[in-house]
C-alpha positions in Angstrom: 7.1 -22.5 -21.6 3.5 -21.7 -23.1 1.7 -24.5 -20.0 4.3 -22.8 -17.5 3.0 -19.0 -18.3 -0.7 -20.2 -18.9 -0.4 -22.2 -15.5 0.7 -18.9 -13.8 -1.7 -16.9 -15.2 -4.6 -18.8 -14.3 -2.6 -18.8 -10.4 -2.6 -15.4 -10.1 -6.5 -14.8 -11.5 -7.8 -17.6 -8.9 -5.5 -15.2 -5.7 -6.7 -12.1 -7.5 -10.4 -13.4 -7.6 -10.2 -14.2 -4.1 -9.0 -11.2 -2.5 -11.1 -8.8 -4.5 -14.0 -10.4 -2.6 -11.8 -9.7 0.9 -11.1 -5.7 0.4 -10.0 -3.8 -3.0 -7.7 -2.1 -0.5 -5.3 -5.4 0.3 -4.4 -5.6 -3.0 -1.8 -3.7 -4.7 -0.9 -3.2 -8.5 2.7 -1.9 -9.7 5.6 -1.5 -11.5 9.1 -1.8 -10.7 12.2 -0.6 -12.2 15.7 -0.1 -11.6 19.6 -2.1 -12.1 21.1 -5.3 -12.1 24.3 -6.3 -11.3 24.9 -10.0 -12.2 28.3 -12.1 -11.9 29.1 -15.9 -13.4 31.0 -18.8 -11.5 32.8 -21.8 -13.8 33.1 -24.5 -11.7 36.9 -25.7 -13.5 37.9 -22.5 -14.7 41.1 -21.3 -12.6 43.3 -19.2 -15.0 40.9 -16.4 -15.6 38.2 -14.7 -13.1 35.2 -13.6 -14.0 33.8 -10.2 -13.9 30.5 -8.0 -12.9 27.8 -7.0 -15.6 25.4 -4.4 -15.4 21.7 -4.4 -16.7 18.6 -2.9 -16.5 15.4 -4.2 -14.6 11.8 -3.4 -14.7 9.0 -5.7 -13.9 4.7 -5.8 -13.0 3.6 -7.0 -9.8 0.3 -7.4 -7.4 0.9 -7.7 -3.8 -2.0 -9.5 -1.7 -1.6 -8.5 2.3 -2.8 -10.9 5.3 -4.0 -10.5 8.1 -5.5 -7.2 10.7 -2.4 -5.9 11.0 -1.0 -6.4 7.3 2.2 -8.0 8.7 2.7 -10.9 5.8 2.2 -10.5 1.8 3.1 -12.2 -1.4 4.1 -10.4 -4.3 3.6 -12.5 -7.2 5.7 -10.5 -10.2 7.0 -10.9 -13.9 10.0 -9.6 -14.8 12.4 -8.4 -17.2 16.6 -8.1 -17.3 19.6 -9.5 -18.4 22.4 -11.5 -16.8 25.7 -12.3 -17.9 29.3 -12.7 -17.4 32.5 -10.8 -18.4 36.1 -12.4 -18.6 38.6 -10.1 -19.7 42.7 -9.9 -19.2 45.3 -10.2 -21.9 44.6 -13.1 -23.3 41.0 -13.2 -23.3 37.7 -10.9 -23.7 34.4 -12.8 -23.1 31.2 -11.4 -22.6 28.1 -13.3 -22.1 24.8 -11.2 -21.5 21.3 -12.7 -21.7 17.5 -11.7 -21.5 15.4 -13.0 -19.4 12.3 -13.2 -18.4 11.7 -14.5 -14.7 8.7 -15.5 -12.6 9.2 -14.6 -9.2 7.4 -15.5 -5.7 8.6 -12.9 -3.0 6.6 -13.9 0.5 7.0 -10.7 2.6 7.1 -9.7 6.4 6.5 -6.5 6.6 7.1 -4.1 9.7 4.9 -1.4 11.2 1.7 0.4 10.8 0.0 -0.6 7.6 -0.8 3.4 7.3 3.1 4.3 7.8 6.5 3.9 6.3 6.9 0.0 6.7 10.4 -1.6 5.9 10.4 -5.0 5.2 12.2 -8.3 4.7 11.6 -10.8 2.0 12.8 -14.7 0.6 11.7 -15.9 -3.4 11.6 -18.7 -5.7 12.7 -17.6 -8.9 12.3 -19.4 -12.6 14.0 -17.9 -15.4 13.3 -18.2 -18.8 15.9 -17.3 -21.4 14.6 -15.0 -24.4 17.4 -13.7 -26.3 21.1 -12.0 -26.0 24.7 -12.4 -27.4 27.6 -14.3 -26.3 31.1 -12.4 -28.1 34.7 -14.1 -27.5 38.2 -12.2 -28.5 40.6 -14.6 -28.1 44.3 -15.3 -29.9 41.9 -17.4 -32.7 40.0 -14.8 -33.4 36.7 -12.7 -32.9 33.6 -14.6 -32.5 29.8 -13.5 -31.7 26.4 -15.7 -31.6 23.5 -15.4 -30.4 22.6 -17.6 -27.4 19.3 -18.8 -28.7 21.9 -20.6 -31.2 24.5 -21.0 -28.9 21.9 -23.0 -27.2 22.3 -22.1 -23.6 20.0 -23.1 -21.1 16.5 -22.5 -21.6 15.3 -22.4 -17.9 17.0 -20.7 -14.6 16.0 -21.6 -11.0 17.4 -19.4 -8.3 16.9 -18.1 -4.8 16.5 -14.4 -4.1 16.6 -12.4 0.1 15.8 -9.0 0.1 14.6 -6.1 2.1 13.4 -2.4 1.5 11.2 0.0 2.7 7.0 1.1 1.6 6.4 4.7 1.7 3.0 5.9 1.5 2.0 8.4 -0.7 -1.7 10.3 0.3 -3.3 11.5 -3.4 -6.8 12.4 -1.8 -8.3 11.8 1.7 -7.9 8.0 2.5 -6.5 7.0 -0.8 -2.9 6.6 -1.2 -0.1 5.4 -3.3 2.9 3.3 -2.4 6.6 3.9 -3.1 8.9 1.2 -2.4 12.6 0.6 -2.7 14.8 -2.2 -2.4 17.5 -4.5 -2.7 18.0 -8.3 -3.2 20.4 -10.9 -4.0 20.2 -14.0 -6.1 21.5 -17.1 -6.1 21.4 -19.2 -9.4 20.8 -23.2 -8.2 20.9 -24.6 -11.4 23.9 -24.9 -14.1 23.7 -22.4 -17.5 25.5 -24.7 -19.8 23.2 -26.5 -22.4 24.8 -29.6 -23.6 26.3 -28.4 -26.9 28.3 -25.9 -24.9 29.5 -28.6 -23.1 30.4 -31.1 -26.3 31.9 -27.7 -27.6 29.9 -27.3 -30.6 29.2 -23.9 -30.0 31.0 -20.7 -30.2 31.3 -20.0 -26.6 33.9 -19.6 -23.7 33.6 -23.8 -23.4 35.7 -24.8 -26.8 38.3 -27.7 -26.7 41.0 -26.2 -25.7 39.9 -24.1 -22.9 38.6 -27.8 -21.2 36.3 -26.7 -19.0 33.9 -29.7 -18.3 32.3 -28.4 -15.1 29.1 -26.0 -14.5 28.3 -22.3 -15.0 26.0 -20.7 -12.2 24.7 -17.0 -12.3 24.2 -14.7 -9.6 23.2 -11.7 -8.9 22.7 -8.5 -6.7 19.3 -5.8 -7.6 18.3 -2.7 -6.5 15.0 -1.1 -7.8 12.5 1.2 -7.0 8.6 0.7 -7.5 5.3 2.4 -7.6 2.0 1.2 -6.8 -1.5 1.4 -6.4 -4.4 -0.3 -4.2 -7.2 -1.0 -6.1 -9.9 0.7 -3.5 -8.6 3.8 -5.5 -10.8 2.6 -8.3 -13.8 2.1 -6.2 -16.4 4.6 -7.2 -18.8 5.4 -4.3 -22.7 4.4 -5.5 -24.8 6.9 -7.2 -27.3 8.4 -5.8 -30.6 7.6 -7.1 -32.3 10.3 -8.2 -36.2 10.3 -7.8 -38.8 12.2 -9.4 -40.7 15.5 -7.1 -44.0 14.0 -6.0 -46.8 17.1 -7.9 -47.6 19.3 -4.9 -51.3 19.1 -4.3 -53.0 22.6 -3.0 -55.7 21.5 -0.4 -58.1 23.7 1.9 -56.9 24.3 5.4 -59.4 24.1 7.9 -59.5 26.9 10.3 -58.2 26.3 13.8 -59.3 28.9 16.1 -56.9 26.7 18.9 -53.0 27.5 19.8 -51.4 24.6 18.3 -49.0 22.4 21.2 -45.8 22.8 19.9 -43.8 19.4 21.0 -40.1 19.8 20.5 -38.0 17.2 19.3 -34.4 16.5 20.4 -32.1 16.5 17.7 -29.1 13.6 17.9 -26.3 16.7 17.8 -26.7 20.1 18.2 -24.2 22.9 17.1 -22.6 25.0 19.5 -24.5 28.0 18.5 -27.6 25.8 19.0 -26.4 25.2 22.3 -25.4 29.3 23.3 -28.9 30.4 22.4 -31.0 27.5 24.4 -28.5 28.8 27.3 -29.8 31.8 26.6 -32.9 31.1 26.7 -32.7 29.4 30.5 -32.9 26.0 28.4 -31.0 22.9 30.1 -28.1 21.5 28.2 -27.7 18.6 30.2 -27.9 15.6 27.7 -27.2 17.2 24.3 -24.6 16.5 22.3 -22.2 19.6 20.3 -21.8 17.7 16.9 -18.4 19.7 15.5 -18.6 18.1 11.6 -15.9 19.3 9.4 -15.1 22.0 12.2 -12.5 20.1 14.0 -10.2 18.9 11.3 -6.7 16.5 11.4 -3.9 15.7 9.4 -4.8 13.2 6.8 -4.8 9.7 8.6 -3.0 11.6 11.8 -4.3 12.8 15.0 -2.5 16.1 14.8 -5.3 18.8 14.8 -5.0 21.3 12.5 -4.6 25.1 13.7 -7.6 26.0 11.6 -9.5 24.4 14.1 -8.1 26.0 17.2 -10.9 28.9 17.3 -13.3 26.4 17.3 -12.1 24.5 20.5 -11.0 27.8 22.2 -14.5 28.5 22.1 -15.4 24.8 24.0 -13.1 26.3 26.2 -14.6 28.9 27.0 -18.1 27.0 27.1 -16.6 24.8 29.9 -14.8 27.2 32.0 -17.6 29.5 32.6 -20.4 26.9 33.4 -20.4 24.0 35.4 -20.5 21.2 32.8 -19.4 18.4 32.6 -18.0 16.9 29.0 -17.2 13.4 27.2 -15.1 13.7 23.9 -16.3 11.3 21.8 -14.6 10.5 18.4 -15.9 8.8 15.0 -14.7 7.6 12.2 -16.5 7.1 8.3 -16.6 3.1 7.3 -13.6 3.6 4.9 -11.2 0.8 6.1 -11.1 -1.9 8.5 -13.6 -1.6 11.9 -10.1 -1.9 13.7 -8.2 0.7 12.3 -10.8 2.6 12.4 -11.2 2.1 16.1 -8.1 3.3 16.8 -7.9 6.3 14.9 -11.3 7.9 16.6 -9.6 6.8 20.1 -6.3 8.7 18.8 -8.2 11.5 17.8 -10.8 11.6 20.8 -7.4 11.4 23.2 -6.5 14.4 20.9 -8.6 17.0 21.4 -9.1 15.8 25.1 -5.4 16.8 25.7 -5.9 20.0 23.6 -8.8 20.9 26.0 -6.8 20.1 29.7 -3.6 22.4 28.2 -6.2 25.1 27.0 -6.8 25.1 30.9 -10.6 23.0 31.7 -10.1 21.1 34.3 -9.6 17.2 34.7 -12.2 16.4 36.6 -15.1 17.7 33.8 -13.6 16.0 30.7 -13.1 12.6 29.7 -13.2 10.6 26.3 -14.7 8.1 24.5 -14.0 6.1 20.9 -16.6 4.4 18.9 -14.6 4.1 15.5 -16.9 3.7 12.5 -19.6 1.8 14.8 -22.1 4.8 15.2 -23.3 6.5 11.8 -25.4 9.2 11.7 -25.9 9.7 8.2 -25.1 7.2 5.3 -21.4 6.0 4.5 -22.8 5.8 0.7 -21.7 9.3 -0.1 -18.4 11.5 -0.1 -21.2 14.1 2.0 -22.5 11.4 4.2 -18.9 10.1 5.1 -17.8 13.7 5.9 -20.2 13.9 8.1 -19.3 10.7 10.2 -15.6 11.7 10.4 -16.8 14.3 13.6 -15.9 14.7 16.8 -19.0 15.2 19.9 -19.0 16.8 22.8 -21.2 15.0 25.0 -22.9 17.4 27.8 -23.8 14.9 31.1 -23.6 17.8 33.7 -24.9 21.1 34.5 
């Protein structure tokens, strides 16, 4: 048993190694918990049926996701519970109930958007290793107990398990989320529970002499449990900003310059709309500038739904648009906090957002369109919480006057 957990140990540390290097965010740590409902078949046994018993279940898992779209994942997992058996009627009260300890292989096809509620379907090996529990018999020769370490059941349990459930994500902070998942499965034991002095009768179990029962005892079983976990990107700490020391201002003489300096003005990337109302005002053209609204034109985390606290904000676009003959391109952008394609399409759903907002608000068709660049045009560094808030912005770029 010690080579089979060190061999699947040093398993999961190789996948573990290996997808750290891919994206922290693929990878998921949890725990599990919930019930277990497990029932015994005896192959020769026809006077008496057996019974359900319920247990408790609770188990640690990582789950490593495949692929762009996150459709396929394997969960390796360790777990914890107890199955047994119960044969009771007049003649007879039998209870078996034993720990275990399993190693299980769940390879998952999961359904939807990796950012939304995803239900999923699932099919697992499963090796269980026995680590304890009781067998007790009441029978017209009396009351027994042992413990099935010494009743010397089986050590090892191989089984099939097919599930499904459902992953609910959980947003603690913007882009960082936690997963809540319940579901079900049922397991099918493959391999007989009976250790050989069961089967001689040497030990105090439901197989003595004069119940004859030569055949096999299989175990299965029916869960359903409820889990919590984590990605590990929510560890990731953005880097730290070097800090570096203030150069020691030097005072020098300033010549005397009888001349008008030439002022040369320099076109900023983005502009605020205030920037832009005052150059109007000033006659300026506004033809090639672009209205940067960062932080102004907010959504629902990871949704396209704009917030109302930004409706003043785009009423005053509106207006913009309405009284002058401009012509606008939406354009949407997205930090570098996830993949380049789901990025892509969240600036596109956002872009096609606000667009909408703006053609209800009254501007017409033919002056608006949009455009979506995802996380492929920064304008300030992605190394900082500030710098990232400030590529999460919609433009409005100005092409006509």
């Amino acid at each position: 048993m010690k080579k089979r957990l060190l061999i699947s140990v040093l398993s999961f540390g190789l996948i573990f190694s290996t997808w750290a290097q891919e994206g922290l965010d693929r990878i998921h740590l949890g725990v599990k918990g919930g019930i277990g409902i497990s029932k015994g078949s005896y192959s020769e046994m026809k006077s008496h049926s057996s019974k359900m018993n319920v247990g408790g279940v609770g188990g640690v898992f990582a789950e490593f996701e495949f692929g762009e779209s996150r459709l396929f994942s394997i969960r390796p997992e360790v777990d914890w519970l107890s199955r047994g058996i119960k044969v009771s009627d007049d003649n007879l009260d039998y209870r078996l109930k034993a720990k275990y300890v399993d190693f299980r292989l769940p390879l998952v096809f999961n359904f939807g958007s990796p950012e939304g509620v995803r239900p999923f379907l699932y099919v697992a090996p499963v090796v269980g290793f026995v680590r304890g529990g009781n067998i007790t018999l009441n029978d017209w020769t009396g009351d027994y107990e042992i413990d099935v370490t010494k009743a010397s059941m089986a050590s090892t349990y191989f089984a099939g398990a097919i599930g499904g459930g459902v992953k609910i994500p959980i947003p603690v902070s913007d882009n960082k989320r936690l997963q809540l998942t319940f579901e079900a499965n049922y397991q099918y034991g493959f391999t007989d529970t009976y250790s050989d002095i069961e089967k001689d009768g040497d030990a105090i179990a439901l197989n003595r002499p004069f119940y004859n029962l030569t055949g096999n005892r299989k175990l299965q079983g029916f869960e359903i449990t409820a889990s919590l976990s984590i990605p590990l990107s929510i560890f990731k700490r953005s880097p730290k900003k070097k800090v570096l020391p203030e150069p020691i201002p030097v005072t020098q003489p300033q010549p005397v310059v009888e001349e008008k300096p030439i002022v040369v003005k320099e076109e900023k990337p983005c502009y605020s709309l205030e920037e832009i109302m005052e150059a109007m005002s000033r006659g300026e053209t506004i033809t090639g500038r672009t209205i940067c609204a960062i932080d102004i034109i907010n959504f629902e985390f990871d949704k396209s739904v704009i917030k109302e606290e930004s409706y003043p904000y785009l009423e005053k676009i509106v207006r913009l648009m309405k009284s002058t003959p401009i012509h606008v391109i939406v354009k949407g952008h997205t930090d570098n906090v996830g993949n380049a394609e789901y990025n892509m399409q969240l600036s596109k759903r956002r872009a096609e957002a606000v667009y909408n907002h703006l053609l209800r608000s009254g501007v017409d068709a033919s002056h608006l369109e949009y455009e979506y660049y995802g996380m492929s045009r920064p304008i300030s560094s992605n190394d900082t919480p500030e710098g990232r808030v400030i590529n999460r912005r919609v433009e409005f770029e100005i092409t006509e006057q």
